[in-house]
N, C-alpha and C positions, 0 to 999 in steps of 0.2 A: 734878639739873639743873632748873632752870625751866622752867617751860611757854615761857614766850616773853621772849623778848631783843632786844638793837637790833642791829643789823646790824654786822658787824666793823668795825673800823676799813679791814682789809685791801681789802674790798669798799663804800666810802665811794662818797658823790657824785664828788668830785674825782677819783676813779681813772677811767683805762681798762686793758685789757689791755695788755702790753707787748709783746710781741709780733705778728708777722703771725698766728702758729701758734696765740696764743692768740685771736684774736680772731674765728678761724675757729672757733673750739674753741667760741667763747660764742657766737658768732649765727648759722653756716653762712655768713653774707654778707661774704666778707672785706674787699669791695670799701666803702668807704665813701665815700659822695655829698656831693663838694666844694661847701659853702654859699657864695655869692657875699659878700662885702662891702658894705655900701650905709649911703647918711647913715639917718638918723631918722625916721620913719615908714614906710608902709608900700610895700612893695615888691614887684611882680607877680613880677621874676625871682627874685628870695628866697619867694615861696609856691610857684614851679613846680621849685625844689630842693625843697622840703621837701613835694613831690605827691607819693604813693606809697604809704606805709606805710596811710596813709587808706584807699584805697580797694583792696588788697590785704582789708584788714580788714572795709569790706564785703559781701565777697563773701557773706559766714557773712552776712549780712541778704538773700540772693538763693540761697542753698542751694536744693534739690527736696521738702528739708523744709517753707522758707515758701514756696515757688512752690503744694506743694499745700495749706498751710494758708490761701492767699491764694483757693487756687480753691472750697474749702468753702467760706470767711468770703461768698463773694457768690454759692454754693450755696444756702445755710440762710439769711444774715439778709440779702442782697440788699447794699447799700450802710452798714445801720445800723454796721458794724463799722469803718468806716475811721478813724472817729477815734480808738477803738483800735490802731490800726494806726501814725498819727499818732504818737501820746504814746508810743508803743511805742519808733519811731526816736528821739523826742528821750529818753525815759528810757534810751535804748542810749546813746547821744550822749555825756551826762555818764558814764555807766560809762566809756566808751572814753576819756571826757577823763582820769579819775582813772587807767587805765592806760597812757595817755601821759605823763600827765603824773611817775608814778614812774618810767619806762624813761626817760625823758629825765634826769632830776635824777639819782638814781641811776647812770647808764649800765647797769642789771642791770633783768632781766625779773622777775615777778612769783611764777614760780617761785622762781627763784632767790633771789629777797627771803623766802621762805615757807620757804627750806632752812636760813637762818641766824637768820631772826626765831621760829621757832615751834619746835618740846620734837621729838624722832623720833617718836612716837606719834602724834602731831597732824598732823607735816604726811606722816606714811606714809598716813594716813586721808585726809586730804587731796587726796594725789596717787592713792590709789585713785580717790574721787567724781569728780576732774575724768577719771581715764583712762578712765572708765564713762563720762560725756557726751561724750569725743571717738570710743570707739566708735559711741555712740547716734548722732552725729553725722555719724560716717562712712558707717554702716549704709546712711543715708539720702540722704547723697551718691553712696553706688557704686551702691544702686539704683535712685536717680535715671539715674545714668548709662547702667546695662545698659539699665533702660525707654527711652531716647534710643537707641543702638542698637538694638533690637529695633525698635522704630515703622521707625528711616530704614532697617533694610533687612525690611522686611514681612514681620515675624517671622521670617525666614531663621537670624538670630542669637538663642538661645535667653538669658536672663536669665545661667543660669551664666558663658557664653562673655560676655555684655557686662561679668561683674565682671572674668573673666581680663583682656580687653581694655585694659580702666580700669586694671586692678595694672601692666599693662605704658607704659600712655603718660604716665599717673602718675607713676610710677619716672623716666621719661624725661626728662618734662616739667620736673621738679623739679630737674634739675642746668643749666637753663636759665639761671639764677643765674651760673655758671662763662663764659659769655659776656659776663657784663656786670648790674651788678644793675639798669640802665634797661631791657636788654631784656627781662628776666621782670617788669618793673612795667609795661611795654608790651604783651608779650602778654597779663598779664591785663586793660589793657585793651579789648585787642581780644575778650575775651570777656565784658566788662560790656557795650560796646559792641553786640554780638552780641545780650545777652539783650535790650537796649531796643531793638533793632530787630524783633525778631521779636515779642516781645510788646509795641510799640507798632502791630506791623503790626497783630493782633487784635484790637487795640481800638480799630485807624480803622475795622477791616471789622464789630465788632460795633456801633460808634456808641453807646455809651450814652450816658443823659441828664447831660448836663453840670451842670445845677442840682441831679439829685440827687448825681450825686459829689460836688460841692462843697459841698454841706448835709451831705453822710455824715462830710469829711470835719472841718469847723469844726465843726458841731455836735452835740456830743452827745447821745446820746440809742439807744435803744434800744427801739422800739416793742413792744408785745406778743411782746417778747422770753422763752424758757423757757429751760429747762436744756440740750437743746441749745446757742442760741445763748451762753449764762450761758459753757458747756464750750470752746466756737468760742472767745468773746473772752480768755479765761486761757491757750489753746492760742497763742493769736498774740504773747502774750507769750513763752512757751518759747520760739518758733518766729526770734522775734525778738531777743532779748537771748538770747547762751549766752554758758554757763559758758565754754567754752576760748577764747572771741575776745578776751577779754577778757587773758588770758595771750598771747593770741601779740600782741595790738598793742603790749603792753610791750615785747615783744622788737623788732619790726619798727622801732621808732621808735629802733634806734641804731644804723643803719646810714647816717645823716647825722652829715658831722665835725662834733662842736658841743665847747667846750670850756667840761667843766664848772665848770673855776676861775673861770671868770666869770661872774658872775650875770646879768648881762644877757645872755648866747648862752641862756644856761636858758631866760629870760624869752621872750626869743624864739622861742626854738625851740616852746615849747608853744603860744606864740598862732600860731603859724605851723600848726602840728599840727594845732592842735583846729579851724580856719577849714577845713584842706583835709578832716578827717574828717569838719566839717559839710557841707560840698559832698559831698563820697562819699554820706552816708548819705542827704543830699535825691536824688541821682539814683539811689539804689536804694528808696528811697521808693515815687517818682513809677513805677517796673518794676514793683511790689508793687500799688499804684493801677492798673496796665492790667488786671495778671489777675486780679484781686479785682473789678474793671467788669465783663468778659468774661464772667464765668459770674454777676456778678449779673445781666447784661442777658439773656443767652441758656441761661440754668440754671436762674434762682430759679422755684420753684414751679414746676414743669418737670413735665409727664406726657407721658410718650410711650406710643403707644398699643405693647401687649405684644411684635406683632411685630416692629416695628420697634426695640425694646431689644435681643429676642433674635438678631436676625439680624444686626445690629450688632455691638452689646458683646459678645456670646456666642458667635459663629460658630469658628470654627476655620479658618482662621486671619481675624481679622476686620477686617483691613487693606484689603482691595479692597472690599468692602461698602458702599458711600454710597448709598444711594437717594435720589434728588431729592426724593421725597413721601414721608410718612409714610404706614403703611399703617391700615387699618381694623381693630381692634381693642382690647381691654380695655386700658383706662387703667393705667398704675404710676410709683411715683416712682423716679425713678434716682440711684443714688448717683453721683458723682464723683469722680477723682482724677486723678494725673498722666497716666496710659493713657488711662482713660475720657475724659480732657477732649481729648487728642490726635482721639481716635475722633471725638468727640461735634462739634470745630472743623472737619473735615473733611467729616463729612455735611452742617454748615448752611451750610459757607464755602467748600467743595471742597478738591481734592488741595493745593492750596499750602498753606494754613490748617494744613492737617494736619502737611504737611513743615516747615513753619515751628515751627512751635510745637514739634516732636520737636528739633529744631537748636537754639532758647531754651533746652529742659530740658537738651541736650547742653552748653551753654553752664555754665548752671548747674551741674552735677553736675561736672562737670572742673575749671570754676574752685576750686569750694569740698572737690573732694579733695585738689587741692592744699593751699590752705590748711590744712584737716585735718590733713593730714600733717607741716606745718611746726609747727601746733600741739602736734600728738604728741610730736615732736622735741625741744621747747622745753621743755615740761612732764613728760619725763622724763628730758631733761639736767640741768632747774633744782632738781625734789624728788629725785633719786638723785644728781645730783652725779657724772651719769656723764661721764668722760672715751674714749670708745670711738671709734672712726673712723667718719666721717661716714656710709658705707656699711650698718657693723653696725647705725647706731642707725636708717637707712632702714626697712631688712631688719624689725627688733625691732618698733617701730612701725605700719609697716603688718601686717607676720602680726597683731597684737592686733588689729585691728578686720577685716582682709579672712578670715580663718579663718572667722569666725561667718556672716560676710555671706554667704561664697561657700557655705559649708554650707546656710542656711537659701535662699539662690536655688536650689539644685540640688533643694533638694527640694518649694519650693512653687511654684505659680503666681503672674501678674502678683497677681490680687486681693487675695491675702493678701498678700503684699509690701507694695502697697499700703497695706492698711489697715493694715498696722504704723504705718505713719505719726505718726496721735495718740497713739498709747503711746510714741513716741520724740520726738515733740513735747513731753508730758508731763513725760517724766522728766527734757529738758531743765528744765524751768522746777523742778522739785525739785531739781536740783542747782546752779542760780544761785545760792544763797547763800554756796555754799563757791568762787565767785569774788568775788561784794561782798563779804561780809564783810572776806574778807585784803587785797582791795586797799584798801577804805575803812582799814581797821585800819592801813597802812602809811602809807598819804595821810597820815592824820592825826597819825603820830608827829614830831614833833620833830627826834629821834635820827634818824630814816633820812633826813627830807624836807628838814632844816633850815629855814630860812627857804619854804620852797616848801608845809611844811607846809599842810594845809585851810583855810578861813576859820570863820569863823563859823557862817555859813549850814550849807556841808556838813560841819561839825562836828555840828550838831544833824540838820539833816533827812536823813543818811544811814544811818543805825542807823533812821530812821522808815523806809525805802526799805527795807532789809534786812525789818523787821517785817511789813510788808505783803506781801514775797513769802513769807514763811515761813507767816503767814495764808492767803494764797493753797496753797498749798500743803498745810494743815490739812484744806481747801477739799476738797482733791483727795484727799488721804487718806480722807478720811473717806466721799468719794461711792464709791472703789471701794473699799471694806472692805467698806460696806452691802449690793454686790453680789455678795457671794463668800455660796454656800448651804452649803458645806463646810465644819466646822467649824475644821479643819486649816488651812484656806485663812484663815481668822478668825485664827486663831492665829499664824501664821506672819507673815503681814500685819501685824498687829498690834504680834509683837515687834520687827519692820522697822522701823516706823513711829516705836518707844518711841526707840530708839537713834537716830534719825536725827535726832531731835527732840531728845533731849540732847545729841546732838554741836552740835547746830546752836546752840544756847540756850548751851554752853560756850565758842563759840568766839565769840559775841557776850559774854561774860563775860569773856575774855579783850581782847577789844576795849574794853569799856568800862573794865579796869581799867587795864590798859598804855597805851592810845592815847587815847579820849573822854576821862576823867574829868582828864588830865591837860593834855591838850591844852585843856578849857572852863577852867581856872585856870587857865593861862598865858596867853587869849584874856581872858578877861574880869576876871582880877585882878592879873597882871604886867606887862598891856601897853596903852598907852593909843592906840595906835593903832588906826585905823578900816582896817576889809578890806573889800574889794568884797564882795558877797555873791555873787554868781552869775558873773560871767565878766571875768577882769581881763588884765591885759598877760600874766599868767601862764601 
C-alpha cells in the first residue's frame, strides 16, 4: 500500500450520506440547518443560517487553558504580549478557514479525510498525537472547571468531586443537540456571552490604560523582554491554535444543508463560514484582551508584603480571607493562576470580583469540555472508522481523558494542578503540526478539493507556517532537555524528541510530494488563471 492516496470516489465532494441513520452516524447532529435562498450579494439572513459552527469552535480560543495563559501573559510582560495574542487569532483564523473550508467541499471531517488519504501507520500515529492533545486539553478544561466549583462554593466542593460534577453535566449537557441543533448553538451562547460579561466586568473594575492596550496590541515589540516572557509568548500560541479544533470545525461545518453539486452553494457557503468565524474569533479575542489587562494592570511586578500572600493564598480554607489593607511585612513576588487570580480579584475588588470571575472560569471550562468532547468523538469515529452507538463512543471518549484528570485531582492540590497548565499549554503547541500539516496537505490536493483546491499564496506560505511551528517547537525541545540533570532523563527525552521529529519532517515529505509539488505545476504551468491570494468568494 502507499503511504497516501486521494480520497475514494465513494466518499467525493458531491456525496452526502444517504440516509437519516447514516448521517447521525457521521456528525451526531442529525438535524441539518435549512440555508435560506436569496439574489446575489450579500445577505444578513443567509450569515445568521450559516452563525454557529464559528463560534461553537471558538470556544477552544476561551478554554481555562488561555484564560490562565491570558493571566500570566499580563503577569510577567504586563501588555507587551498582546500582539501576540493578536496574530495568534488571525493565524488560528486561516487554520479554521482551511478546516472549513475542507468540511464544507468535501461534506467529510478532517479525520475522516486522514482515514482514506494517508497508509494505517500514519494516520494510527496520527490519531494517537491528536488523542494526546485532546486529553492535554481536556485535563485543562475539567480542571478549569472543578477550580470554578470549588471558588463558588468556598471550597466546600473538593477538586475531585468538581471533575465528578463536570463528567456528569458534561454527559448531559451534550445530548442537548437531540432538542434542536439551534438550541445547543444558543446555549453555548449564552456561555460565551457569560464569559464576556464577567471578564469585561474586571476589566471596568481594574480600569487599565487604554493607550497602553492599544500600543500592546498594534504594536509590536517586546521591551526588555527574557526567557521567561520569550516562554510566555510561544505558550500563547499552544494555548491558542490547537491541534483538535481544528478537526472538530471540519466536522461542525456540515450540519448546514448545502448542496455540494453546485459550486456556487460551496462558494458560499465558505465565505459565509469564514465571515462568521472571523466575528467568533474577534469576540473571543477582545475576552482574552480583558484578562490579559486585569492582571497586567493589578499583577505586574506585583510584591505583596509576606503576610498578606500567606494569609491569603495559603490559608486553609482561603476563601473568606480579604483584608482591605495589606499588612506590614517582607516583600515576595507572587505567582498567579486561575485560583490565585480568583483570590487575588477579591481582596482588591471585593466578594463580587471574586464570584464573578469563579462564574467566567465556570463558563469557560463547561463550554470547551463540551466541545472537547465533540472533538474526541469526531477524531476517533474519523481515524478508526468506528461505527458504535453514539452512547459507547460518549462513554470510550470521555474515560480517555477524565481517568487521568480525575486521578491526578484526587491526589494533588489546587497549586499543582494549576501549574500543570504550561506543560499542557506546551504540548499543545508540539502537537499542532499533526493538525496543519494534514489539513494544509488536503486543502491543497486536487483530487480531494477539486476546484476549491489552495491558491497560490497558501500553496507556498503554508508548509512556511508548518516550519515555523516545528522551529518553534525545536525551541522548546531543546530548552527542557538542557534542564533535565539525570542522565536517563537525557536520554529518554532525547529519543522522544528524535522520532517526533522524523514523523513530523515525514509527513511534511509526504505533503510536499503528493499535494505542494503537484499542486505548484498545475498553479503555475497548467493553468493561466489568476487566484486571489488571501480571501476570495471562496
Amino acid at each position: 500500500m502507499s503511504e497516501i492516496g486521494t480520497v475514494d470516489d465513494e466518499n467525493s465532494q458531491n456525496n452526502e450520506p444517504e440516509t437519516e441513520n447514516d448521517v447521525d452516524v457521521a456528525s451526531y447532529f442529525s438535524e441539518r440547518i435549512h440555508v435560506p435562498q436569496s439574489e446575489n450579494g450579500f445577505s444578513f439572513r443567509k450569515l445568521w443560517a450559516f452563525t454557529g459552527p464559528g463560534f461553537l469552535m471558538s470556544i477552544a480560543y476561551l478554554d481555562p487553558g488561555n484564560i490562565e495563559s491570558d493571566l500570566q501573559s499580563g503577569a510577567i510582560a504586563q501588555y507587551t504580549l498582546l500582539w501576540v495574542l493578536l496574530w495568534s487569532h488571525i493565524l488560528g483564523l486561516f487554520m479554521q478557514r482551511f478546516a472549513l473550508r475542507l468540511g464544507v467541499t468535501t461534506g467529510r471531517h478532517l479525520a475522516e479525510v486522514c482515514y482514506s488519504g494517508y497508509s494505517p501507520p500514519v494516520r494510527i500515529l496520527l490519531w494517537l498525537a491528536i488523542e494526546l492533545a485532546i486529553i492535554g486539553s481536556d485535563m485543562q478544561e475539567v480542571i478549569g472547571t472543578a477550580i470554578a466549583f470549588s471558588l463558588l462554593s468556598n471550597g466546600k466542593i473538593p477538586l475531585w468531586g468538581g471533575v465528578l460534577i463536570t463528567i456528569v453535566d458534561t454527559v448531559v449537557f451534550l445530548f442537548l443537540d437531540k432538542y434542536g441543533l439551534r438550541k445547543l448553538e444558543a446555549f453555548f451562547a449564552v456561555l460565551i456571552t457569560t464569559m464576556a460579561i464577567s471578564f469585561g466586568f474586571e476589566y471596568v473594575q481594574a480600569a487599565p490604560d487604554q493607550s497602553e492596550v492599544v500600543c500592546g496590541i498594534v504594536v509590536p515589540h517586546c521591551t526588555n523582554c527574557g526567557i521567561p516572557q520569550l516562554t510566555q509568548a510561544i505558550g500563547i500560541i499552544g494555548a491558542v491554535i490547537m491541534p483538535h479544533n481544528i478537526y472538530l470545525h471540519s466536522a461542525l461545518v456540515r450540519s448546514r444543508q448545502i448542496d455540494r453539486k453546485q459550486p456556487k452553494e460551496i462558494k458560499e457557503a465558505n465565505k459565509y463560514f469564514f465571515i462568521e468565524s472571523a466575528l467568533a474569533l474577534f469576540v473571543s479575542f477582545i475576552i482574552n484582551v480583558f484578562v490579559v489587562s486585569v492582571f497586567a494592570e493589578g499583577f505586574y511586578d506585583l510584591h505583596f508584603p509576606l503576610a498578606f500572600y500567606e494569609n491569603v493564598l495559603e490559608s486553609d480554607p482561603p476563601y473568606s480571607i480579604f483584608p482591605l489593607e495589606n499588612q506590614d511585612g517582607n516583600s515576595t513576588d507572587v505567582s498567579v493562576d486561575i485560583f490565585k487570580g480568583g483570590v487575588f480579584l477579591g481582596a482588591e475588588y471585593g466578594l463580587p470580583a471574586y464570584y464573578i470571575w469563579a462564574v467566567g472560569i465556570f463558563a469557560a471550562g463547561q463550554s470547551s469540555t463540551m466541545t472537547g468532547t465533540y472533538s474526541g468523538q469526531f477524531v476517533m469515529e474519523g481515524f478508526l472508522n468506528l461505527k458504535w452507538s453514539r452512547f459507547a463512543r460518549v462513554v470510550l471518549t470521555r474515560s480517555l481523558a477524565i481517568v487521568p484528570t480525575f486521578a491526578i485531582a484526587f491526589y494533588s492540590d489546587i497549586s499543582s494542578l494549576t501549574n500543570m497548565n504550561d506543560i499542557l499549554n506546551v504540548l499543545q503547541s508540539i502537537l499542532l503540526p499533526f493538525a496543519i500539516i494534514p489539513v494544509l496537505h488536503f486543502c491543497s490536493q486536487a483530487s480531494v478539493m477539486g476546484e476549491f483546491a489552495l491558491g497560490k499564496f497558501w500553496t507556498i506560505f503554508g508548509p512556511l507556517v508548518a516550519f515555523v511551528i516545528i522551529g518553534i517547537n525545536l525551541f522548546f525541545a531543546y530548552d527542557i532537555i538542557i534542564g533535565f540533570e539525570s542522565v536517563s532523563a537525557y536520554v529518554i527525552s532525547g529519543v522522544i524528541a528524535v522520532l517526533y521529529f522524523v514523523f513530523c519532517f515525514y509527513m511534511i515529505w509526504l505533503f510536499f510530494r503528493q499535494a505542494f509539488l503537484p499542486r505548484l505545476r498545475s498553479l503555475f504551468f497548467q493553468s493561466d488563471e489568476d487566484e486571489e491570494l488571501l480571501i476570495d468568494d471562496e
